[in-house]
N, CA, C and O atoms as a GROMACS GRO file, in nm:
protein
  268
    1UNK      N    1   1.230  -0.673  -0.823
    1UNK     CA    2   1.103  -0.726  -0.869
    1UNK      C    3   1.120  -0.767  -1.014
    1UNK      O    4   1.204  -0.713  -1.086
    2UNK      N    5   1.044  -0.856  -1.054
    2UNK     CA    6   1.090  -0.953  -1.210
    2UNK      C    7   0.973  -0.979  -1.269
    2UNK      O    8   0.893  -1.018  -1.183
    3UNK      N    9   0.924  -0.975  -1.379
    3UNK     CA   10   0.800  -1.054  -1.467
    3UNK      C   11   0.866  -1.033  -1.601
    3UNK      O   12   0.928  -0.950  -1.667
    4UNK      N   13   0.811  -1.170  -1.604
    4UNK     CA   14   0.807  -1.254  -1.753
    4UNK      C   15   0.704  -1.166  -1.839
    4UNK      O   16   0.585  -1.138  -1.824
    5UNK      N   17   0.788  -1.138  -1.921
    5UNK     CA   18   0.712  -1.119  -2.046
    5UNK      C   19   0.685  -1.242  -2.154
    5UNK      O   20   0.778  -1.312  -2.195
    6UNK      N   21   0.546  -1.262  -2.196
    6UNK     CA   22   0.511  -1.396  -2.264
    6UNK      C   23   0.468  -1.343  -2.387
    6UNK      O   24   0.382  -1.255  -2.386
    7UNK      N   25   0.511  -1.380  -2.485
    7UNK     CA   26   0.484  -1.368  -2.607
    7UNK      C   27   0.515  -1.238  -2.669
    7UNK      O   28   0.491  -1.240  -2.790
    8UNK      N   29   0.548  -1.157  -2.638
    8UNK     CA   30   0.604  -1.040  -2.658
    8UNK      C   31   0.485  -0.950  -2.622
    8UNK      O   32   0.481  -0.860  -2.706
    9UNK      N   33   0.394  -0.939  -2.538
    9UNK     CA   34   0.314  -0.906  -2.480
    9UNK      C   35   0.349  -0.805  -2.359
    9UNK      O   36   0.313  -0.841  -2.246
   10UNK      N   37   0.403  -0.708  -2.370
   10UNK     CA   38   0.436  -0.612  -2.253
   10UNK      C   39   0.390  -0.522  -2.181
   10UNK      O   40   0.441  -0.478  -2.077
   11UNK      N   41   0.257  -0.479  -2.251
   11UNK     CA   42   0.123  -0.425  -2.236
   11UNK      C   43   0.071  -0.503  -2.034
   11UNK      O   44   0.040  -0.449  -1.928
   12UNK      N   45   0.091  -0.672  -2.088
   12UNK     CA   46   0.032  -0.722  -2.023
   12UNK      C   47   0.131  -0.757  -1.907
   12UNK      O   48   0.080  -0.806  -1.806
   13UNK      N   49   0.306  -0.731  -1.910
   13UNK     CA   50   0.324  -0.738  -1.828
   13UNK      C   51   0.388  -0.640  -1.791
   13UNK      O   52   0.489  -0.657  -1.724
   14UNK      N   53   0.340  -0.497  -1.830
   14UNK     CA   54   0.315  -0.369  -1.746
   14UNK      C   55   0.214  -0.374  -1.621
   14UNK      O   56   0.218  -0.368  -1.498
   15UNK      N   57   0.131  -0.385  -1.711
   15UNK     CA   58  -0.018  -0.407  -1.566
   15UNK      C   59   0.034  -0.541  -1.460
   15UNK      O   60  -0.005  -0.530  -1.343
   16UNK      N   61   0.103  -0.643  -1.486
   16UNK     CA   62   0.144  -0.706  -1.389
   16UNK      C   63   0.268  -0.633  -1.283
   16UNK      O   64   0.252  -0.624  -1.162
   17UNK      N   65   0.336  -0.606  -1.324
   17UNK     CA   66   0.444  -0.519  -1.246
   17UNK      C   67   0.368  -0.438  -1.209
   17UNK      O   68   0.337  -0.471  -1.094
   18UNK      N   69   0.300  -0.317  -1.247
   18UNK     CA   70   0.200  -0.245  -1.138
   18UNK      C   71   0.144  -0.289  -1.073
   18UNK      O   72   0.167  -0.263  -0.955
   19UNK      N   73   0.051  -0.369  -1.100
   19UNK     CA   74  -0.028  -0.468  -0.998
   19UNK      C   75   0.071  -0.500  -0.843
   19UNK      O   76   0.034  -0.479  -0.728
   20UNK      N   77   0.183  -0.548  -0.883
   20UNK     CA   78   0.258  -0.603  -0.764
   20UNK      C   79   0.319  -0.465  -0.697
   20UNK      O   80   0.292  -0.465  -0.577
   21UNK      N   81   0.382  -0.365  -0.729
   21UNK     CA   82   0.400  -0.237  -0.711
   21UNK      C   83   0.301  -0.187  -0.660
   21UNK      O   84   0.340  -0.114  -0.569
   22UNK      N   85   0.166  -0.187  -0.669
   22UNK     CA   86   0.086  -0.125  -0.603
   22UNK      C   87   0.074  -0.232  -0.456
   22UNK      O   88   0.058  -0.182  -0.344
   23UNK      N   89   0.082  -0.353  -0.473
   23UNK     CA   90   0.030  -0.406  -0.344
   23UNK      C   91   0.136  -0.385  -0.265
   23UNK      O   92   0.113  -0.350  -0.149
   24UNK      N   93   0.251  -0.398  -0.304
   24UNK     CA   94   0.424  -0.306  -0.230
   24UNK      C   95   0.400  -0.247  -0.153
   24UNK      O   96   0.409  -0.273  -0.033
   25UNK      N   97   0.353  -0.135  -0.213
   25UNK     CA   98   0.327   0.014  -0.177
   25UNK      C   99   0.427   0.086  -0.200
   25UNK      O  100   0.475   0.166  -0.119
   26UNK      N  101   0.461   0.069  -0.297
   26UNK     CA  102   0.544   0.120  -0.345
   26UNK      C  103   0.541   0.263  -0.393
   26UNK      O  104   0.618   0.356  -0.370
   27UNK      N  105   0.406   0.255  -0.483
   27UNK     CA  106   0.377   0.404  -0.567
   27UNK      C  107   0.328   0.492  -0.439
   27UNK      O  108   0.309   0.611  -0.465
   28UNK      N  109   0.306   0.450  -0.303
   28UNK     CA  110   0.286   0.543  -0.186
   28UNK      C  111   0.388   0.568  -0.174
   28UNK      O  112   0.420   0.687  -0.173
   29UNK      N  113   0.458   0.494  -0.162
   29UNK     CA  114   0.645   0.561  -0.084
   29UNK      C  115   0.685   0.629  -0.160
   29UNK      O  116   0.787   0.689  -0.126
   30UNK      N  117   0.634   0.653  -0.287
   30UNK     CA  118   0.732   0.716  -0.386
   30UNK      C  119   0.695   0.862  -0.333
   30UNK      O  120   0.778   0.947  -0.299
   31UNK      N  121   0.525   0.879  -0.332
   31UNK     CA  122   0.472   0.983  -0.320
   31UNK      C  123   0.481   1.054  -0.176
   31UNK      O  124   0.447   1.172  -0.162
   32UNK      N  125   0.527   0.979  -0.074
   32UNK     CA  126   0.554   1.007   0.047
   32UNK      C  127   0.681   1.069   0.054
   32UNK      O  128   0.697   1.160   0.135
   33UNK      N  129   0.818   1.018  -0.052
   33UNK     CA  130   0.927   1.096  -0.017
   33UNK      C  131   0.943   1.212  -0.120
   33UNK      O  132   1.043   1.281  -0.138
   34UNK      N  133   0.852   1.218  -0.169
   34UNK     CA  134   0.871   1.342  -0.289
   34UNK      C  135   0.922   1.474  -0.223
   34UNK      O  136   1.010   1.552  -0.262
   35UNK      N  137   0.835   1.479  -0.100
   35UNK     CA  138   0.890   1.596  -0.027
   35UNK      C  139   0.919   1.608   0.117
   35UNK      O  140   0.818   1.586   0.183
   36UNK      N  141   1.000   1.630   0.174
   36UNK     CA  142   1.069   1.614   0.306
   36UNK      C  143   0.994   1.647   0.462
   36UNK      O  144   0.965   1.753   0.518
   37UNK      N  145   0.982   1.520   0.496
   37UNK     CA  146   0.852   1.443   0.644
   37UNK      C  147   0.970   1.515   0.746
   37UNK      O  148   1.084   1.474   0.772
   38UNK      N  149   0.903   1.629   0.790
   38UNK     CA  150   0.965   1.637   0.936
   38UNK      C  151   0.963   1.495   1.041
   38UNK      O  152   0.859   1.431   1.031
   39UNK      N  153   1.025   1.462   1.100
   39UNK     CA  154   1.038   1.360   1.203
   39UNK      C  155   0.925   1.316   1.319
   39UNK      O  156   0.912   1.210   1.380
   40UNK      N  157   0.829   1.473   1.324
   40UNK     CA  158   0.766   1.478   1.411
   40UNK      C  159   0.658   1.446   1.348
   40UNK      O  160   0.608   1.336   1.374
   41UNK      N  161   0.603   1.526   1.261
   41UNK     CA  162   0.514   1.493   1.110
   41UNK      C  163   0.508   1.323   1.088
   41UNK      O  164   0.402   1.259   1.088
   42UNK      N  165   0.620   1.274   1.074
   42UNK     CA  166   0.622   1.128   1.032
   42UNK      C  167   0.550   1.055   1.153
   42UNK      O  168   0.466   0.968   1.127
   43UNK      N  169   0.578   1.087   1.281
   43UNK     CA  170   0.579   0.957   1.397
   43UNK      C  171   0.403   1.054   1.368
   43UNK      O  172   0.325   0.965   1.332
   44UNK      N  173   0.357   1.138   1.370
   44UNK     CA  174   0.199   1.189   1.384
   44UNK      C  175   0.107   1.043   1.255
   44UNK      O  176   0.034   0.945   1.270
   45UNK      N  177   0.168   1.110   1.153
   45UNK     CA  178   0.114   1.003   1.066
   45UNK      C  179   0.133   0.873   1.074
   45UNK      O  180   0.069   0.814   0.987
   46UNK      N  181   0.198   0.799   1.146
   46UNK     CA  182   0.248   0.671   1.123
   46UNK      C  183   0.152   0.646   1.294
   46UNK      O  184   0.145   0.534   1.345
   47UNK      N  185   0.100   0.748   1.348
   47UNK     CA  186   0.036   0.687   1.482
   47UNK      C  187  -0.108   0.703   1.386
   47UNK      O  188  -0.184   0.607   1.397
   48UNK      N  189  -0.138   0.778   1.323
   48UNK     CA  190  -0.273   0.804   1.295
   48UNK      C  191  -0.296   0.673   1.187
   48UNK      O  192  -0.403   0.611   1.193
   49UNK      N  193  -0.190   0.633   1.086
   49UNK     CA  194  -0.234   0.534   1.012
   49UNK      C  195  -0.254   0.382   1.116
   49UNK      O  196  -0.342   0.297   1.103
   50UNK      N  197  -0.167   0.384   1.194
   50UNK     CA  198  -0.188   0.234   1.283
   50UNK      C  199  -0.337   0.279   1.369
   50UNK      O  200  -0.413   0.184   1.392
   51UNK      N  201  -0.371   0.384   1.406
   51UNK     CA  202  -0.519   0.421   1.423
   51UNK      C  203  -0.606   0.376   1.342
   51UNK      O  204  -0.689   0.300   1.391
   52UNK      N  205  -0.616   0.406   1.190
   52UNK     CA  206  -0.700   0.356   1.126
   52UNK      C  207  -0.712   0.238   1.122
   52UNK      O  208  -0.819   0.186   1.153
   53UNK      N  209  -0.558   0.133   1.064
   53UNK     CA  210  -0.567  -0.006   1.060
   53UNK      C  211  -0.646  -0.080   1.181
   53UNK      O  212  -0.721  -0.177   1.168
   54UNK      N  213  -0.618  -0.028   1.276
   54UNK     CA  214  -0.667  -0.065   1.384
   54UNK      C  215  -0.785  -0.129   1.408
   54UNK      O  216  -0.824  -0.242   1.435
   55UNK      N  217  -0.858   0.049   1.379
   55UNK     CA  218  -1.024   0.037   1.408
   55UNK      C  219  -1.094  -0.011   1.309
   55UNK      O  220  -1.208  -0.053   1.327
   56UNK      N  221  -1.014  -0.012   1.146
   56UNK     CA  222  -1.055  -0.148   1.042
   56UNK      C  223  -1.084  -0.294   1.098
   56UNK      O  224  -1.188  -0.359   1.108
   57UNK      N  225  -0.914  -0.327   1.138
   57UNK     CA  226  -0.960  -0.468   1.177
   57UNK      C  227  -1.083  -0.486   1.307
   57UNK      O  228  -1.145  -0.592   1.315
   58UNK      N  229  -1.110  -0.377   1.402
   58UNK     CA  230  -1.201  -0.395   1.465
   58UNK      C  231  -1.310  -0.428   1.411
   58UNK      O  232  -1.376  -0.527   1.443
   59UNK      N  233  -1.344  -0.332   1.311
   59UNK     CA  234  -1.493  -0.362   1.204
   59UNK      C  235  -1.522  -0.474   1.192
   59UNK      O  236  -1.623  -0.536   1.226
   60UNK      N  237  -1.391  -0.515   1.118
   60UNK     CA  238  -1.413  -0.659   1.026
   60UNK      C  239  -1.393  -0.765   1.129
   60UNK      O  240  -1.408  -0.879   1.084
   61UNK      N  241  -1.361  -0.755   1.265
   61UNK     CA  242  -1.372  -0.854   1.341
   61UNK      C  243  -1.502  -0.880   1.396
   61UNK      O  244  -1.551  -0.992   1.413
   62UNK      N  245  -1.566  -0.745   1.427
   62UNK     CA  246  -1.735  -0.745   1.455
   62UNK      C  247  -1.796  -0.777   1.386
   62UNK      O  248  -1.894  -0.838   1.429
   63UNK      N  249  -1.784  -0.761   1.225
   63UNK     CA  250  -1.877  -0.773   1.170
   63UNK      C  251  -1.879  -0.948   1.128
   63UNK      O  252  -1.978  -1.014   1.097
   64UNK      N  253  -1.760  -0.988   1.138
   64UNK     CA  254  -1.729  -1.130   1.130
   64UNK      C  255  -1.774  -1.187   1.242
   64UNK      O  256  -1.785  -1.308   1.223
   65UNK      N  257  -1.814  -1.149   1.378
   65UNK     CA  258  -1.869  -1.246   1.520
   65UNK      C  259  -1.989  -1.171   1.526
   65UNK      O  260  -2.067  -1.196   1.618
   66UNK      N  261  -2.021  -1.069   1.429
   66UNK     CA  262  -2.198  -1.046   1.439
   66UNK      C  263  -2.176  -0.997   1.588
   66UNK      O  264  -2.212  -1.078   1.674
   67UNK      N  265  -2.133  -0.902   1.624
   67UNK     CA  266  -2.148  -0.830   1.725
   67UNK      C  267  -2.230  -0.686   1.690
   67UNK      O  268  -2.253  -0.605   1.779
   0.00000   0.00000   0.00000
């Protein structure tokens, strides 16, 4: 990952590198391997998060055809 720093302004391209790091997801993964995901643990969470995404996009599909 790369940003330009402009004008010697680094302040400003801190918050840009986070910015893109956060949409990554990066600062999740970090916090996800901090400590060691049993296998079984992992596939639980990784069914429960595609659960959520799921029934999100359901929302936003209803609420987009006004159902």
């Amino acid at each position: 990952m790369q940003v330009l720093v402009r004008d010697n302004n680094v302040d400003q391209a801190l918050k840009v590198i986070k910015k893109k790091m956060q949409r990554e997801g990066i600062f999740r993964e970090m916090k996800l391997r901090r400590n060691y995901e049993k296998p079984s643990e992992r596939r639980v969470r990784e069914k429960s998060e595609a659960i959520r995404r799921f029934h999100k996009l359901e929302r936003k599909r209803l609420e987009r055809e006004g159902f």
